[in-house]
C-alpha positions as CSV (number, residue, x, y, z in Angstrom):
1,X,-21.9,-71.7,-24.1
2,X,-19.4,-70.6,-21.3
3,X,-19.6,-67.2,-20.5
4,X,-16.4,-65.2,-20.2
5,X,-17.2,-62.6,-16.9
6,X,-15.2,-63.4,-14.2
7,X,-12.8,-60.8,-15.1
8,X,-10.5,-58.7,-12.3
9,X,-10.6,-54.9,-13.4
10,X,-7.7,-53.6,-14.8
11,X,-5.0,-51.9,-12.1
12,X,-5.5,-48.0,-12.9
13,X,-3.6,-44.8,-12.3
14,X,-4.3,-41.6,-13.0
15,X,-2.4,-38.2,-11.5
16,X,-3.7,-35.7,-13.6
17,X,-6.9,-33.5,-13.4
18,X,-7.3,-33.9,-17.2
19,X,-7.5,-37.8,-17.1
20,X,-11.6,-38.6,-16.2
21,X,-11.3,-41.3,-13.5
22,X,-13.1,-44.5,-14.1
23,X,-16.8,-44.2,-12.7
24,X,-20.0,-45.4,-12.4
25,X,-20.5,-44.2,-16.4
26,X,-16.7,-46.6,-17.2
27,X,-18.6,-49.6,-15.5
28,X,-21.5,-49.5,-17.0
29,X,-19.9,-50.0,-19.8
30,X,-17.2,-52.2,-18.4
31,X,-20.1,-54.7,-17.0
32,X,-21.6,-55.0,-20.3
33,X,-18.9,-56.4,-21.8
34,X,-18.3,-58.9,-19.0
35,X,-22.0,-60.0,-19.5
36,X,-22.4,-60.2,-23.2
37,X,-19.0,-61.8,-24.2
38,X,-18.7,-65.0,-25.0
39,X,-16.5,-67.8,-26.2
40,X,-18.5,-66.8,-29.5
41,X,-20.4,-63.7,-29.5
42,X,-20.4,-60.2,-28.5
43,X,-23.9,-59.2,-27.9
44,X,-25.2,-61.3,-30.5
45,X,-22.3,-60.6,-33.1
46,X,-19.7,-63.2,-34.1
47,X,-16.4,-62.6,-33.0
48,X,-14.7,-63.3,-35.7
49,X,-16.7,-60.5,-37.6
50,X,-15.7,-58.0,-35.3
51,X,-11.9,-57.0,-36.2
52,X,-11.4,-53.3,-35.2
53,X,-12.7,-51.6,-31.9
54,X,-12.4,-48.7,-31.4
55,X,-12.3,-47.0,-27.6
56,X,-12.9,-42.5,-28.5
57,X,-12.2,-40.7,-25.7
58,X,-10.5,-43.4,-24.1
59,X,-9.2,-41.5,-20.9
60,X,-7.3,-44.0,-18.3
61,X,-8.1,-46.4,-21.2
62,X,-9.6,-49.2,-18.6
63,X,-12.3,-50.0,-21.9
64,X,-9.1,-51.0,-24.1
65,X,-7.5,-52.9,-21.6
66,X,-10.2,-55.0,-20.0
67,X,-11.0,-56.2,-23.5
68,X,-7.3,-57.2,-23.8
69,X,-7.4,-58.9,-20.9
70,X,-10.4,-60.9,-22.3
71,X,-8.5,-61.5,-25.7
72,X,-6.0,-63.3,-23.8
73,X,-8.5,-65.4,-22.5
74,X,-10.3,-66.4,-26.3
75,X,-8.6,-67.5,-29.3
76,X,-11.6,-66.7,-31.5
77,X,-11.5,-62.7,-30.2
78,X,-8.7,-60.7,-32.6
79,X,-9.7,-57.6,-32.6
80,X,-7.5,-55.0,-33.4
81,X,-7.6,-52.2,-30.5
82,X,-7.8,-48.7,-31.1
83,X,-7.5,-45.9,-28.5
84,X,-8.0,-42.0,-29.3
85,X,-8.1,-39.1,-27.0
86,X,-8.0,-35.1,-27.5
87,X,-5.5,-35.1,-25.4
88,X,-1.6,-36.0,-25.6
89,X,-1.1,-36.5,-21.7
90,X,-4.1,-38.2,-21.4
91,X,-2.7,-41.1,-24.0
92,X,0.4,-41.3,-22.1
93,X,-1.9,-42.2,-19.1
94,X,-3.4,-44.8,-20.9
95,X,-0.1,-46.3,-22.8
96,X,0.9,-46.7,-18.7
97,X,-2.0,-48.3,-17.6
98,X,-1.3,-50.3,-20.7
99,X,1.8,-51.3,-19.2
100,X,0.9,-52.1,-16.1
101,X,-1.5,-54.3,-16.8
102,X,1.1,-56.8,-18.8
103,X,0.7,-55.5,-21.9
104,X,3.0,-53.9,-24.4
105,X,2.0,-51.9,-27.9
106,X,-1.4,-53.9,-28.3
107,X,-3.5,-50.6,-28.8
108,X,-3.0,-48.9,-31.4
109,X,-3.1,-45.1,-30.3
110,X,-4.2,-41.9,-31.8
111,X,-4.3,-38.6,-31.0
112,X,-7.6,-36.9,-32.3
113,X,-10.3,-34.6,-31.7
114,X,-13.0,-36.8,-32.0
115,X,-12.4,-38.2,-35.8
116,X,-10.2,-34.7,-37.1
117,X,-7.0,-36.4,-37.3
118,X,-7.8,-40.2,-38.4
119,X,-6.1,-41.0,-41.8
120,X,-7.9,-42.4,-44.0
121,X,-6.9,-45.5,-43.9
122,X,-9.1,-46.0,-41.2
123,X,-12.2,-45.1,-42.9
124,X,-14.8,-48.2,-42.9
125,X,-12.8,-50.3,-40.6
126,X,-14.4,-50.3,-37.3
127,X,-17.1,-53.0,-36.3
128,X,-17.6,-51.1,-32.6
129,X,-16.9,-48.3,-31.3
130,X,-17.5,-47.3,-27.2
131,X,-17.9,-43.3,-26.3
132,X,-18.0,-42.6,-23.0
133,X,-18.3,-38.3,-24.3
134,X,-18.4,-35.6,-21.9
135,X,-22.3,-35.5,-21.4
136,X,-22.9,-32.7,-18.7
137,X,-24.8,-29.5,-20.1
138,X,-22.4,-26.4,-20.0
139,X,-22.4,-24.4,-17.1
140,X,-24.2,-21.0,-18.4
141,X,-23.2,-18.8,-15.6
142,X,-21.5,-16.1,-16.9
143,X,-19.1,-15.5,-14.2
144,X,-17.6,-19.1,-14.8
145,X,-14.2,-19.3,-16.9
146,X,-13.7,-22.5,-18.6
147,X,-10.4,-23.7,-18.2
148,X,-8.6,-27.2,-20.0
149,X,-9.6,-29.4,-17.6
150,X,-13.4,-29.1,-18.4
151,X,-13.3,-31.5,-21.5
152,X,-13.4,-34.3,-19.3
153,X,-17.1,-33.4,-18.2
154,X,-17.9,-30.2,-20.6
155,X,-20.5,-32.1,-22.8
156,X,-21.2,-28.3,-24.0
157,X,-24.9,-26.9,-25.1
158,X,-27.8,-29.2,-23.6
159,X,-25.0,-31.7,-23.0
160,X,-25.1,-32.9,-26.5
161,X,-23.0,-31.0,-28.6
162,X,-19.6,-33.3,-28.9
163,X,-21.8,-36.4,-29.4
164,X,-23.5,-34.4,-32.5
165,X,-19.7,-33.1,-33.6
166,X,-19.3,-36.9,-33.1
167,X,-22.2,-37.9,-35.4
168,X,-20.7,-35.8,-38.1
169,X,-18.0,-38.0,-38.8
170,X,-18.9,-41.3,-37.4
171,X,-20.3,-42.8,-40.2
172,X,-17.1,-42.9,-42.3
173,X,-15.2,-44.7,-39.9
174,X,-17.9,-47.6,-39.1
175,X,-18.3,-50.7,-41.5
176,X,-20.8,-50.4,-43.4
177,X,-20.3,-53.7,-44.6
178,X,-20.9,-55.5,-41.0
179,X,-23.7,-54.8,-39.0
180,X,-21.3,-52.3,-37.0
181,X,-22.2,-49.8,-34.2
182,X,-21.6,-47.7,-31.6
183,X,-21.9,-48.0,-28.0
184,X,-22.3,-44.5,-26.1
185,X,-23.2,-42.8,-22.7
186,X,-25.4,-40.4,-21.7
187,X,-27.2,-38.6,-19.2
188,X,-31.1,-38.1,-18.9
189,X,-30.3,-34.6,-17.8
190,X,-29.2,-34.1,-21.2
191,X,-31.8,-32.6,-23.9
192,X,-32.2,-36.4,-25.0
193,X,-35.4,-35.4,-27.1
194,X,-33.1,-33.3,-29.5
195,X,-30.5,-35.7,-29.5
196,X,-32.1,-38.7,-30.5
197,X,-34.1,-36.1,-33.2
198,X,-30.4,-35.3,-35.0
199,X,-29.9,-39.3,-34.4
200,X,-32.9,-40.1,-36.5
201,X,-31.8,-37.2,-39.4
202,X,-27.9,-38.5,-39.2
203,X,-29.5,-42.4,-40.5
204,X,-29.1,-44.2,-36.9
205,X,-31.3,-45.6,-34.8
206,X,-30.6,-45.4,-31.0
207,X,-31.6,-47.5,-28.1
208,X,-31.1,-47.5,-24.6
209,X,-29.6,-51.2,-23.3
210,X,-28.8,-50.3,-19.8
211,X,-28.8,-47.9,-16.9
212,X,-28.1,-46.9,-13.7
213,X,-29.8,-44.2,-11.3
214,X,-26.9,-41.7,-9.5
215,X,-28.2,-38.9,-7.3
216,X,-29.3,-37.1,-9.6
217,X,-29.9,-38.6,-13.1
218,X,-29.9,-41.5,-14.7
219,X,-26.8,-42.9,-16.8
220,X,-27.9,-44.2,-20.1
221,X,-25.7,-47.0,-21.8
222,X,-26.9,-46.6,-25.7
223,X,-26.4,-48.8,-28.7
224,X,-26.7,-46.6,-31.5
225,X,-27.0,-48.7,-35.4
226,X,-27.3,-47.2,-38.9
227,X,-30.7,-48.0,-40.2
């Protein structure tokens, strides 16, 4: 079974403050899927059972386009590519990188917070979706003013609270019909034990596939599945 991994990164450009440059949390991610696809499989699931991805929070939107770079490469991988993102001048950001990387109108783009502004027409279609969420506990110090730019690392109380705003909604949008997930980031400086407590009440089971050590945490790559 050849293995489909010796993938360039995409070219990326970002100019903007509000746009999260691709980091060590981006390849984490990014490295999984060069190690787990396949001519066949995803990480154990057919690719011809997986077609709709989608990439929340997709920032520069380097998750999108590396896995339309490896569609190129495999005739058996059509998923349909979504991209979403809070904000409107980070999607133009991406739709560039999109551009510059050869390709035109392949991702389908939405602006959304989280799921708020999804039609319903994509309600039960996704088989995966990757969240790289802000995952940094708020800053507490009262003479801090927030300002727009702190969505890209503001993952708010304990540095869970847009992955459980997240969790709210999630479960409308996967395919229940497919053994569909999610694969997420976070931080062991978050409040992990309450997390994975609301993950267990919400109906998912979560487990921790890789991670790397920076400074002064440890980044978590999660694969979170409805039980």
């Amino acid at each position: 079974m050849k293995y489909i991994n010796r993938y360039r990164d995409p070219e990326i450009y970002y100019e903007s403050e509000k746009v999260y440059a691709p980091s060590d949390d981006s390849y984490l991610i990014i490295d999984f899927i060069k190690k787990n696809l396949n001519n066949d499989y995803f990480n154990g699931t057919k690719l011809e059972n997986i077609n709709n991805i989608l990439d929340m929070g997709t920032g520069t939107g380097i998750i999108s386009i590396i896995l339309l770079m490896m569609k190129e490469e495999n005739p058996k991988f059509k998923a349909q590519m979504y991209a979403s993102d809070i904000s409107e001048e980070v999607l133009n950001c991406a739709k560039k990188n999109e551009k510059v990387n050869g390709f035109t109108s392949k991702i389908n783009y939405i602006h959304s917070d989280l799921f708020k502004s999804f039609p319903n027409s994509l309600h039960n279609i996704f088989d995966i979706i990757f969240f790289n969420p802000p995952y940094l506990p708020l800053i507490s110090n009262s003479e801090y003013k927030k300002n727009e730019n702190d969505f890209c690392w503001d993952g708010g109380k304990g540095g869970i609270e847009l992955f459980i705003r997240f969790l709210k909604d999630v479960k409308n949008f996967l395919n229940i019909d497919n053994k569909s997930c999610v694969y997420y980031i976070s931080s062991s400086n978050a409040d992990q034990r309450e997390l994975n407590k609301i993950i267990k009440d919400k109906g998912f089971k979560s487990s921790i596939i890789e991670k790397k050590h920076i400074f002064f945490e440890d980044i978590l790559l999660n694969k979170l599945v409805l039980v």
